[in-house]
N, C-alpha and C positions, 0 to 999 in steps of 0.2 A: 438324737433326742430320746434319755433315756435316764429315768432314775435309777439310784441302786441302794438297798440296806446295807448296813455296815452292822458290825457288831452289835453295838450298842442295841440294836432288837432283843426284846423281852419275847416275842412269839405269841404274843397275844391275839389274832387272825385277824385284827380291827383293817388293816389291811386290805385282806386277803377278800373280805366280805364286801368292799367298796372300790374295787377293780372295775371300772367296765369296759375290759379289753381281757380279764382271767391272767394277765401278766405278772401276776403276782402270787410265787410258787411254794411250795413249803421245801423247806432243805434242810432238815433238822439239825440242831436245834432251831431256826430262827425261817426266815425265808427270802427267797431272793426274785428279784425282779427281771423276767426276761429282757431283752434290752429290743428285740427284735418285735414285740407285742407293746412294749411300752410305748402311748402317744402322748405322756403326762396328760392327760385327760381333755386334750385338744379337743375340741367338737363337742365334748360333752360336759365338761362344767368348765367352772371358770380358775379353778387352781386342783391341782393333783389331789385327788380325795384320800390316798394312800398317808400322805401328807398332814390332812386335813382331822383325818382320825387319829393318827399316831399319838399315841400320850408319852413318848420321847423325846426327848432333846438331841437332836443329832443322828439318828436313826438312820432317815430319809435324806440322799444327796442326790443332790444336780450332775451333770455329765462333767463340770466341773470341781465335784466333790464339797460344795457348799452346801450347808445342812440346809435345809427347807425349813426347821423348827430349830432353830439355833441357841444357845446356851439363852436361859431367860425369857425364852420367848413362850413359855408355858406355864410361867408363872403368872398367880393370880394379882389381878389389877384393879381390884372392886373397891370401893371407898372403907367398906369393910376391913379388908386387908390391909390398909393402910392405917384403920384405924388399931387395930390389933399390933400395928409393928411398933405403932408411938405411942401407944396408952402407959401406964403408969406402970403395967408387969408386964413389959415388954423385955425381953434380955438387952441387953447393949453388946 
C-alpha cells in the first residue's frame, strides 16, 4: 500500500507540506515517496492529500501505476469555462 511520483513532478513541495506520515522526500530534481511510511493517508483523511494537492496530471500513482489525477481530471469544469469554449471567439 504505497504511492509513488513519477516523472511528470514539477517539484513544487505541495506534496511534501501535506504528508501526514513525512513519506514524502525530496530527491532532486522532483521527490519521491517512501513506500515503507506511505499509508495513502488511511486513518487520516479520506483520499491521499499528496494527490489531493498535486496540480499534475499523472504525477501521483497507485501501487498499480494508475494515476490518482489522470489525463483531464484537472481541468476546469465551471459553467464558465464552458461558456468561454462555445462563445463566439472560441478557437474551433
Amino acid at each position: 500500500m504505497a504511492l509513488a511520483i513519477t516523472d511528470a513532478c514539477t517539484g513544487c513541495y505541495g506534496c511534501q507540506t501535506v504528508c501526514p506520515t513525512g513519506a514524502v522526500r525530496p530527491r532532486p530534481p522532483r521527490f519521491t515517496i517512501l513506500a515503507a511510511s506511505c499509508t495513502e493517508c488511511a486513518g487520516s483523511y479520506d483520499q491521499p492529500q499528496c494527490a489531493a494537492i498535486c496540480p499534475v496530471e499523472g504525477a501521483i500513482v497507485n501501487s498499480l501505476g494508475l494515476p490518482l489525477n489522470p489525463p483531464g481530471s484537472l481541468a476546469p469544469q465551471t459553467p464558465f469555462d464552458q461558456t468561454v469554449r462555445s462563445g463566439p471567439w472560441a478557437s474551433s
